[in-house]
C-alpha positions as CSV (number, residue, x, y, z in Angstrom):
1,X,0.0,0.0,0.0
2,X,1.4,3.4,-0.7
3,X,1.3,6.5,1.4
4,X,-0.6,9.3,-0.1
5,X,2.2,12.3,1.7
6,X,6.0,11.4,0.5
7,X,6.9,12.2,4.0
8,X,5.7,9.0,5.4
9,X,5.6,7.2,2.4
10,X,9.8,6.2,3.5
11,X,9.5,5.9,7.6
12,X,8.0,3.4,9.5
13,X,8.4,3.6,13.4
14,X,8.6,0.9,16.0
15,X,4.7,0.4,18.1
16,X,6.0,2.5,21.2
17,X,8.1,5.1,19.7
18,X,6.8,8.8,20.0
19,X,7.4,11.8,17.5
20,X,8.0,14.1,20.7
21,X,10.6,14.2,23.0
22,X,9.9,13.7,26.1
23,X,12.9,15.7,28.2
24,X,11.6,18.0,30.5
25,X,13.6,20.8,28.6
26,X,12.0,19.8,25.4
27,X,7.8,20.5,27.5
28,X,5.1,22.5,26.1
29,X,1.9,23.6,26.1
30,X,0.9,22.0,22.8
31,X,-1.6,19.0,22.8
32,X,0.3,16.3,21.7
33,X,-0.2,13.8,18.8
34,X,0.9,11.0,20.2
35,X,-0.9,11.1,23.5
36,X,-4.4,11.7,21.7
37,X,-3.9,9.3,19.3
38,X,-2.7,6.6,22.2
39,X,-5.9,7.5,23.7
40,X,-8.2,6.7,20.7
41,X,-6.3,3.4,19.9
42,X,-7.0,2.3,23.7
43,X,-10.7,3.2,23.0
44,X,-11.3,1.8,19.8
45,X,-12.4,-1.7,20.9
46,X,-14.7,-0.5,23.4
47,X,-18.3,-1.3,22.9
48,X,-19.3,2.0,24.0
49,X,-17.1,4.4,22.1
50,X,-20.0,4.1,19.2
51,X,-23.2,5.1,21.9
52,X,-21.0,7.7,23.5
53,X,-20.9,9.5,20.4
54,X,-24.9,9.2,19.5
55,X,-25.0,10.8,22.9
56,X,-22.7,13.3,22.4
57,X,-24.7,14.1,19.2
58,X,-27.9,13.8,21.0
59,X,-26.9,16.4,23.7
60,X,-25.5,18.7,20.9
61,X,-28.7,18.4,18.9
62,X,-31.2,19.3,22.1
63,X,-28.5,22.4,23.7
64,X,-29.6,23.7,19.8
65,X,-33.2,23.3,20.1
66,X,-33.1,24.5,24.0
67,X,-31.5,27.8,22.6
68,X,-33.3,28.6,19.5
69,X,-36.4,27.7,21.6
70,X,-35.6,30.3,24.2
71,X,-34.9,33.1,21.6
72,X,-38.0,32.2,20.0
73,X,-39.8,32.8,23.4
74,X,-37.7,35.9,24.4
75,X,-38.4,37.7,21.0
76,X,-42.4,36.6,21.6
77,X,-42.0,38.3,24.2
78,X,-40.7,41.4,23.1
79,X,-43.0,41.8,20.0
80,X,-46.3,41.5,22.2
81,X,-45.3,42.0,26.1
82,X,-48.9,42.3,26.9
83,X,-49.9,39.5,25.7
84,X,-46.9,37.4,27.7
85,X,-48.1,39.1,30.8
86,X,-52.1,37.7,30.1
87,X,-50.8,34.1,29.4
88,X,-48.7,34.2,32.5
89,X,-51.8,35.5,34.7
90,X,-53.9,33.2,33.3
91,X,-51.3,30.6,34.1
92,X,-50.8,31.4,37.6
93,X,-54.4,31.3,37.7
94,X,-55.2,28.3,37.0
95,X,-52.6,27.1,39.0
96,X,-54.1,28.7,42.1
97,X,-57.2,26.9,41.2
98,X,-55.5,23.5,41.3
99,X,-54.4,24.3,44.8
């Protein structure tokens, strides 16, 4: 198989090598490669990896709809203030009546 980049089409390196030196002289602030991509290979045969990511998604997709929701109700709001203030007095009153 060939590599598509010619820069690693000619090195191969041994399972545990890194790309980064690890010397304390050599630290920085960067993410490094290495360590995320040792963390996905650890997760890759995990059964859960796959439903952790439809929930992921899942969260994503209702934070959306809370938020577009909530400006839909704020500019309701705005455009008819009157009329928020009747359905919120007609809500509290039926409430009392539940009481």
């Amino acid at each position: 198989m060939l590599a598509s980049d010619p820069v690693s089409a000619g090195k191969s390196f041994p399972a545990g090598a890194t790309l980064v030196s690890q010397d304390e002289d050599t630290a920085s602030d960067a993410p490094r490669v290495d360590e995320a991509l040792e963390a996905i290979l650890e997760n890759r045969n995990s059964p859960y990896v796959e439903t952790r990511e439809h929930v992921a998604a899942a969260r994503d997709q209702i934070d959306s709809i809370r938020d577009r929701t909530a400006a839909d109700i704020r500019s309701r709001i705005r455009n008819n203030p009157w009329r928020a203030v009747g359905i919120a007095s007609l809500a509290g009153f039926l409430f009392g009546l539940s009481r």
